[in-house]
C-alpha positions as CSV (number, residue, x, y, z in Angstrom):
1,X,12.9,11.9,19.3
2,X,9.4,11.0,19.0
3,X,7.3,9.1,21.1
4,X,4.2,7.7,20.1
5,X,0.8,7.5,22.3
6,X,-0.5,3.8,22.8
7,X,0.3,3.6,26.4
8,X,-0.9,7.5,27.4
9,X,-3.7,6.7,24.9
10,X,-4.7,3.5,27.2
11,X,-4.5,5.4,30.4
12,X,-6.0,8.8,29.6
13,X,-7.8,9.1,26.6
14,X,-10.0,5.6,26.2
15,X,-13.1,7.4,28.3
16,X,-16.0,8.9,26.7
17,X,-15.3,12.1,29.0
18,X,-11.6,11.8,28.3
19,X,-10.0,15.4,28.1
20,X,-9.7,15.9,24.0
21,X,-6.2,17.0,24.6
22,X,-5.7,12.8,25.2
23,X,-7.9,11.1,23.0
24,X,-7.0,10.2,19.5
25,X,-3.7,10.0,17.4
26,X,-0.7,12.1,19.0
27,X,3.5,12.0,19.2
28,X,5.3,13.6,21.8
29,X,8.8,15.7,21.2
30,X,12.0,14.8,23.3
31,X,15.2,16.7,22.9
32,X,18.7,15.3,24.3
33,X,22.3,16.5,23.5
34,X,24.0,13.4,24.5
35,X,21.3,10.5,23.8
36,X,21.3,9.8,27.1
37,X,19.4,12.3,28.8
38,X,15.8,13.2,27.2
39,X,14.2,16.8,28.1
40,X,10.5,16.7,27.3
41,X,9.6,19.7,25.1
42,X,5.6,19.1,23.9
43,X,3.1,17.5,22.1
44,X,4.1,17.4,18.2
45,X,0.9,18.0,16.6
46,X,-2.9,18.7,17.5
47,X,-5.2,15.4,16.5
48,X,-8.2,15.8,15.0
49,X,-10.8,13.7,14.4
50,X,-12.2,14.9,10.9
51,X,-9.0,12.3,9.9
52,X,-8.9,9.6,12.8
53,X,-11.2,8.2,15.6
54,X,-11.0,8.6,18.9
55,X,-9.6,5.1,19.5
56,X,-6.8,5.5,17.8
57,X,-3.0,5.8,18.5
58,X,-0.2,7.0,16.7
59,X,2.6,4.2,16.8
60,X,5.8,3.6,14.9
61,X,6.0,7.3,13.8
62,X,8.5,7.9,10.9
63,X,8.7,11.5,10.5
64,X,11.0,12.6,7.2
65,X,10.8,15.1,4.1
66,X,9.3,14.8,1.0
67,X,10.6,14.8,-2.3
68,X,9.2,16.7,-5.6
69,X,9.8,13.4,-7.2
70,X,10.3,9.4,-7.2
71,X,14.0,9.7,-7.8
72,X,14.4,12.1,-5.0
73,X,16.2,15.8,-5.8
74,X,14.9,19.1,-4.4
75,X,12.6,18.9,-1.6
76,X,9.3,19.5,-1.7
77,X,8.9,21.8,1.3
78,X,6.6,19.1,3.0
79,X,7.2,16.4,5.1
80,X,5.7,13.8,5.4
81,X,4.8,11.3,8.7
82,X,4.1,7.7,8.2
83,X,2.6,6.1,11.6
84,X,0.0,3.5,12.4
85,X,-2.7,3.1,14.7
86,X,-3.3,-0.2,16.6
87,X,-6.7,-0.6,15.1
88,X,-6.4,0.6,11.5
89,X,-3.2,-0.2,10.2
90,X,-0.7,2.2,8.3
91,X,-1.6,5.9,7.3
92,X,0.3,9.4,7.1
93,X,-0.1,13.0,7.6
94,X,1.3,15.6,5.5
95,X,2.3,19.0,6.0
96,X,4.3,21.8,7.2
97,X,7.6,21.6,9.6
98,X,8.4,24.5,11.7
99,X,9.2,26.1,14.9
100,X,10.0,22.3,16.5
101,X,5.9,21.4,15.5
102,X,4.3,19.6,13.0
103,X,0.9,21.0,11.0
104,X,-0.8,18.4,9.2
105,X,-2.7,19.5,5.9
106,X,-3.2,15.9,4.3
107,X,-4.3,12.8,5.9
108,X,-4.3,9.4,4.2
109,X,-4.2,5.7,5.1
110,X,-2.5,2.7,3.5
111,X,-5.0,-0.3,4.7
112,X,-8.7,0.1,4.9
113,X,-10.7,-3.1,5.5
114,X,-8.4,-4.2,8.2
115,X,-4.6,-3.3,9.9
116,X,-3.0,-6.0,7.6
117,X,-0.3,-3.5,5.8
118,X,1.8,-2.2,9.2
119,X,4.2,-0.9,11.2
120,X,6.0,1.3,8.6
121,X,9.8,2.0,8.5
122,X,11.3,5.0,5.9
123,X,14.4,6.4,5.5
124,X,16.1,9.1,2.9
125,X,18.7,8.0,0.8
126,X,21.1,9.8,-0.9
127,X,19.6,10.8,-4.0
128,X,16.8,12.4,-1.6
129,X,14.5,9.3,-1.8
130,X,12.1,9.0,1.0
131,X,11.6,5.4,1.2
132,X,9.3,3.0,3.0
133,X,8.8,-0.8,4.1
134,X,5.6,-2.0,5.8
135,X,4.8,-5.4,7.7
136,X,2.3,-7.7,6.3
137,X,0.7,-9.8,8.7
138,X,1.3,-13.3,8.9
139,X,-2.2,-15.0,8.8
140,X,-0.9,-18.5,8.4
141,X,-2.0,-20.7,11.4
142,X,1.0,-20.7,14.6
143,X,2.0,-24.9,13.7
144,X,2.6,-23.8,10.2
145,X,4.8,-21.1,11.5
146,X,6.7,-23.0,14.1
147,X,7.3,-25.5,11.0
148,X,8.8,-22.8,8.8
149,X,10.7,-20.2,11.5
150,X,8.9,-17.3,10.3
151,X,6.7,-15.2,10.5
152,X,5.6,-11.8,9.0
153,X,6.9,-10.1,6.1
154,X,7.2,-6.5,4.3
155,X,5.8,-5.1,1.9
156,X,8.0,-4.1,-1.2
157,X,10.0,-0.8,-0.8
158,X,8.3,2.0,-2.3
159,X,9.4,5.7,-3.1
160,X,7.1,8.3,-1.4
161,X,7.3,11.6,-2.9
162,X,4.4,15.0,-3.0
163,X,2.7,15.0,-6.3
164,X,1.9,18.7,-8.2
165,X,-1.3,18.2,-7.1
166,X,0.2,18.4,-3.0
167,X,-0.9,14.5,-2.7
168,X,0.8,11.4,-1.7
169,X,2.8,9.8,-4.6
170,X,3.9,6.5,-4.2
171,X,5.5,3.9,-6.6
172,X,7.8,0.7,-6.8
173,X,11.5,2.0,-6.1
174,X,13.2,1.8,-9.5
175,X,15.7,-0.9,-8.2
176,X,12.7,-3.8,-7.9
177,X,13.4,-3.9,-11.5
178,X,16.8,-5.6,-11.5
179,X,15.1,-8.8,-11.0
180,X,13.0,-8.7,-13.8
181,X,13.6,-12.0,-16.1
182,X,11.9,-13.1,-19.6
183,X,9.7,-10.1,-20.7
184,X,6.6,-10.7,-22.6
185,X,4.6,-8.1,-24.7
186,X,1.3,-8.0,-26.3
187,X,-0.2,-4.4,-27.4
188,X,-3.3,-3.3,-28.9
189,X,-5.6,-6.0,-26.9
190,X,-9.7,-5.5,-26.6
191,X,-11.5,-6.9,-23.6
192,X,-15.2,-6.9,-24.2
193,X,-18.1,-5.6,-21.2
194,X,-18.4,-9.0,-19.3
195,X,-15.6,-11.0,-20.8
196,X,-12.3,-12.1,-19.5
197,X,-9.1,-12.2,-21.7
198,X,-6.9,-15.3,-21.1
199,X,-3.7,-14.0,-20.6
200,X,-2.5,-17.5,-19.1
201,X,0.8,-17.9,-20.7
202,X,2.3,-15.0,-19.4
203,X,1.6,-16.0,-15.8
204,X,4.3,-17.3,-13.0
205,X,4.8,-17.7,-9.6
206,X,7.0,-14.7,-9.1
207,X,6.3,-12.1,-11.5
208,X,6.1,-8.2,-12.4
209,X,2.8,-7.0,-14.7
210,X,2.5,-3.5,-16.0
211,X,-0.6,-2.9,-17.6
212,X,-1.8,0.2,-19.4
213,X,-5.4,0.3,-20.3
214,X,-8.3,2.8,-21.8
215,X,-10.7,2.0,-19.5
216,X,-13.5,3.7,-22.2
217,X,-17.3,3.5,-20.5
218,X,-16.0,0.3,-18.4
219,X,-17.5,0.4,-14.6
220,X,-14.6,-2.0,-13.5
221,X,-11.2,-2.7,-15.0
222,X,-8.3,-4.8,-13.9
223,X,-6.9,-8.0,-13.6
224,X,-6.7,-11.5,-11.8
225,X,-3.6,-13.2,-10.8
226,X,-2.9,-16.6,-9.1
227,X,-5.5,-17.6,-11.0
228,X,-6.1,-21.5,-11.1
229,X,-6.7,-24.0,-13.7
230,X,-10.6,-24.9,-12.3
231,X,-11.2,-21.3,-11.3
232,X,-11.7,-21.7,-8.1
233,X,-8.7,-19.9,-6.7
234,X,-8.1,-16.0,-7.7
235,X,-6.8,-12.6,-6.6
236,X,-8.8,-10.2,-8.4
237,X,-6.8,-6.3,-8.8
238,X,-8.8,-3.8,-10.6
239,X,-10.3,0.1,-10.8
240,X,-14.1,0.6,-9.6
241,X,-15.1,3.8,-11.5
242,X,-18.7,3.9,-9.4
243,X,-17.0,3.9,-5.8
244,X,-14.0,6.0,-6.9
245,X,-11.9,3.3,-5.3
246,X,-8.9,0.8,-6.0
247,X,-9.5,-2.8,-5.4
248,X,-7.9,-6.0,-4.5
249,X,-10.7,-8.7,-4.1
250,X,-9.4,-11.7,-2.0
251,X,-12.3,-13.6,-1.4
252,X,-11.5,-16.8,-3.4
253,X,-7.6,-16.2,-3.3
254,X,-7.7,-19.6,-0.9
255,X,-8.8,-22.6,-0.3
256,X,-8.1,-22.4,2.8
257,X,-6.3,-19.6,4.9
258,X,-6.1,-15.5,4.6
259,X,-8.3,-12.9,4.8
260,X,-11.0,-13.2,2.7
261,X,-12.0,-9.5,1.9
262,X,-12.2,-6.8,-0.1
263,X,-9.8,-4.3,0.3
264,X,-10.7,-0.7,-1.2
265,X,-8.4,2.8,-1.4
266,X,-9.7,5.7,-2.8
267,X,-8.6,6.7,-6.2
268,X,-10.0,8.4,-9.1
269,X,-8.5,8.2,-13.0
270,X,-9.0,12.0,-14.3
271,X,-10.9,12.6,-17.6
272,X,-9.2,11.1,-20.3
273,X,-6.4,9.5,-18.1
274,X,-5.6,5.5,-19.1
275,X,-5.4,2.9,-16.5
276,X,-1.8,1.6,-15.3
277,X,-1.9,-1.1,-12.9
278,X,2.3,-2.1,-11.8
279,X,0.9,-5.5,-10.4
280,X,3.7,-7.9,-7.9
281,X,2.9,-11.3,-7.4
282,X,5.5,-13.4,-4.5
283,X,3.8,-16.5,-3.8
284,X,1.6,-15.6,-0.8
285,X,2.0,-11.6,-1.1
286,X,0.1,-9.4,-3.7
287,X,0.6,-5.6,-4.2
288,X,-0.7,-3.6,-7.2
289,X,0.0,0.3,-7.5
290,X,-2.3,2.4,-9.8
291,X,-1.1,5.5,-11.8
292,X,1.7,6.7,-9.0
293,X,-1.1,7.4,-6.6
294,X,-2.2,4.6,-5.1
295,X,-1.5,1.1,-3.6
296,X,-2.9,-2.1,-1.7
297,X,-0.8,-4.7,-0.3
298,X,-2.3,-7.8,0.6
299,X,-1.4,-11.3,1.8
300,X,-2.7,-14.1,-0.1
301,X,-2.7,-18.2,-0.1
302,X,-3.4,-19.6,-2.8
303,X,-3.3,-23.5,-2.3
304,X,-3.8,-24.8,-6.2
305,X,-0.7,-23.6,-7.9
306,X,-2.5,-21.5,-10.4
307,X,-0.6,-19.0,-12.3
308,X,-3.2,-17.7,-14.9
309,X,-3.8,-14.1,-15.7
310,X,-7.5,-12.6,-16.6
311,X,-8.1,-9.3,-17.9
312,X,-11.0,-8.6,-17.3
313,X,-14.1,-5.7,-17.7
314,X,-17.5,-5.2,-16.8
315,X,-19.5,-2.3,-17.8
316,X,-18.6,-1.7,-21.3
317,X,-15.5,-2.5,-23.6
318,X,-11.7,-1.7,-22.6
319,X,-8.7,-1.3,-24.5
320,X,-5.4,-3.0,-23.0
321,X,-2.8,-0.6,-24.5
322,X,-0.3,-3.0,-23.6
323,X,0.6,-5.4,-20.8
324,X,4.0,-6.5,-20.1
325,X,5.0,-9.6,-17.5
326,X,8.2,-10.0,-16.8
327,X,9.5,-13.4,-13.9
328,X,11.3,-12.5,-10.9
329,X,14.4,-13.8,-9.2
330,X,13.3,-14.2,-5.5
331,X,15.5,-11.8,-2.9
332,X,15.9,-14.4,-0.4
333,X,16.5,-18.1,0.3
334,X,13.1,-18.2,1.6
C-alpha cells in the first residue's frame, strides 16, 4: 500500500529549514499479509526538486505498469505513477520498479495554468491497458450546484502507454468511439496565414473532431469549437510552434462562469510530422489530444448555444489533410 504525504508534508516539511528528507512530493510503503495489520517498510522514492517544488505533495498515488502500446500487450519494463499535488494538479513519474522502490527517470504533468484536471484514478485491464480517469473541477457557482445535485466530473478515459522514444503516450481509449453518430468528411482544405475556415455545419453540441493538418510555415494551427453565432463565445484548441507548447485558450469560452485562461503543455511536432488534433466537445467539458503525446482537459461554459467550428492559422498557410466530426450519444442521463 501506498500512502501519500499531504498531512507529514503539513507538519514537517512546510519550513524553509525543513529537513529535505520532508519537503516536497513523497509516498510511503506499507506491507500487510492480512489487510488488517500494516508494517511500515520505507519511503518509496527520493523527491527531487529539478521536477517539483518544495510545496508540493504527492496525493492520490496510482502506481501501475506501462504498456509498449495503446492496446496494451507486452509490458514495457516501466511503470508508471500518476499522483497529484494539492497545488498543481495531476502529473506522473516514470521509471524503474525494483527491490520494493521506485526510481523515477521521467517527470511530467497533466494541468499547468492551474490544478483543474485532478485526482487521477488507473487501472490495467485485461488486454494490458493502463487506463486512467481524472476529476475536472466544478467551477459552476455552489446555488447552481445545489439546483442540479452535482458536482465535478472526469475527464474521458484515456490509454497510457511508453512511447519508443521512453515518453508518456496517451490517447482516447478506442471504446469512446462507439458513440460516434453521423460522420462528416471534407479532405484537401487550405487555410490561409490570418484567415479562419467556417467549418460551421459540422459543429454539435456533443461531438468527436479529428483533424489532420500540414502545418507548413504556420506559427499557430488549430481549431475553435463552441463557437457562437456573434463571436463572442469560443474555445480556441491549437499548436504554438514558437512556445513548443499545446494550447487550449479559454478566455472568451463564457459569458459568464469558468476559468478564463490559457492553458499550455509542452509539445513539439518533429520535422516534417502533420498536425492531428482528436478534439471532444460535452457541453461544458473540452479535451483535445495532439499526435498520441499530448493532452489538455478543460472545463468550459459556454452560455450562447454556439456550435460553430473555425480552422484557423496565423503565421503562414496550412493544409487541413482532412477533418472528420462525427455527434455523440451522451453516456449518462445527465
Amino acid at each position: 500500500m501506498l500512502t501519500g504525504n499531504l498531512l507529514v508534508l503539513n507538519k514537517y516539511g512546510r519550513k524553509p529549514d525543513s529537513p529535505k528528507e520532508m519537503q516536497g512530493d513523497r509516498t510511503y510503503l506499507f506491507v500487510s499479509e492480512d489487510l488488517k495489520k500494516w508494517e511500515y517498510l520505507h519511503p518509496f522514492y527520493e523527491s527531487s526538486r529539478d521536477w517539483t517544488a518544495q510545496s508540493e505533495d504527492d496525493m492520490c498515488p496510482s502506481f501501475l505498469p506501462l504498456a509498449v502500446g495503446p492496446d496494451g500487450g507486452s509490458f514495457s519494463g516501466k511503470h508508471l505513477m500518476l499522483f497529484i499535488s494539492h497545488n498543481k494538479g495531476c502529473q506522473y513519474y516514470t521509471g524503474t520498479y525494483e527491490n520494493d522502490h521506485f526510481y523515477p527517470e521521467k517527470h511530467g504533468r497533466m494541468t499547468w495554468v492551474d490544478n483543474g484536471y485532478f485526482a487521477p484514478e488507473a487501472l490495467v485491464d485485461d488486454k494490458g491497458r493502463q487506463v486512467m480517469w481524472a476529476w475536472i473541477f466544478d467551477d459552476r457557482p455552489d446555488s447552481l450546484k445545489a439546483r442540479t445535485g452535482w458536482t465535478g466530473t472526469y475527464g474521458l478515459p484515456r490509454s497510457l502507454w511508453l512511447g519508443k522514444e521512453g515518453n508518456l503516450c496517451m490517447a482516447p481509449v478506442k471504446e469512446l468511439a462507439m458513440l460516434r453518430l453521423n460522420e462528416k468528411t471534407k479532405i484537401g482544405l487550405v487555410v490561409k496565414a490570418g484567415a479562419e475556415l467556417n467549418l460551421d455545419e459540422m459543429g454539435s453540441e456533443l461531438m468527436e473532431l479529428e483533424i489532420t493538418i500540414d502545418p507548413g510555415t504556420a506559427t499557430r494551427a488549430g481549431v475553435k469549437v463552441s463557437y457562437s453565432p456573434d463571436g463572442r463565445e469560443q474555445t480556441a484548441l491549437f499548436y504554438d510552434r514558437t512556445e513548443k507548447q499545446l494550447k487550449c485558450d479559454a478566455t472568451k469560452s463564457s459569458l459568464t462562469i469558468g476559468r478564463r485562461n490559457i492553458e499550455s503543455a509542452p509539445f513539439e511536432l518533429k520535422p516534417g510530422e502533420p498536425l492531428v488534433l482528436r478534439v471532444f466537445v460535452d457541453r461544458s467539458l473540452v479535451e483535445v489530444y495532439a499526435n498520441d503525446r499530448q493532452a489538455i482537459a478543460r472545463a468550459v461554459y459556454p452560455t450562447l448555444g454556439g456550435t460553430g467550428i473555425r480552422i484557423f492559422s496565423e503565421g503562414g498557410d496550412i493544409k487541413v489533410i482532412s477533418i472528420k466530426a462525427w455527434e455523440i450519444m451522451p453516456s449518462n442521463s445527465y
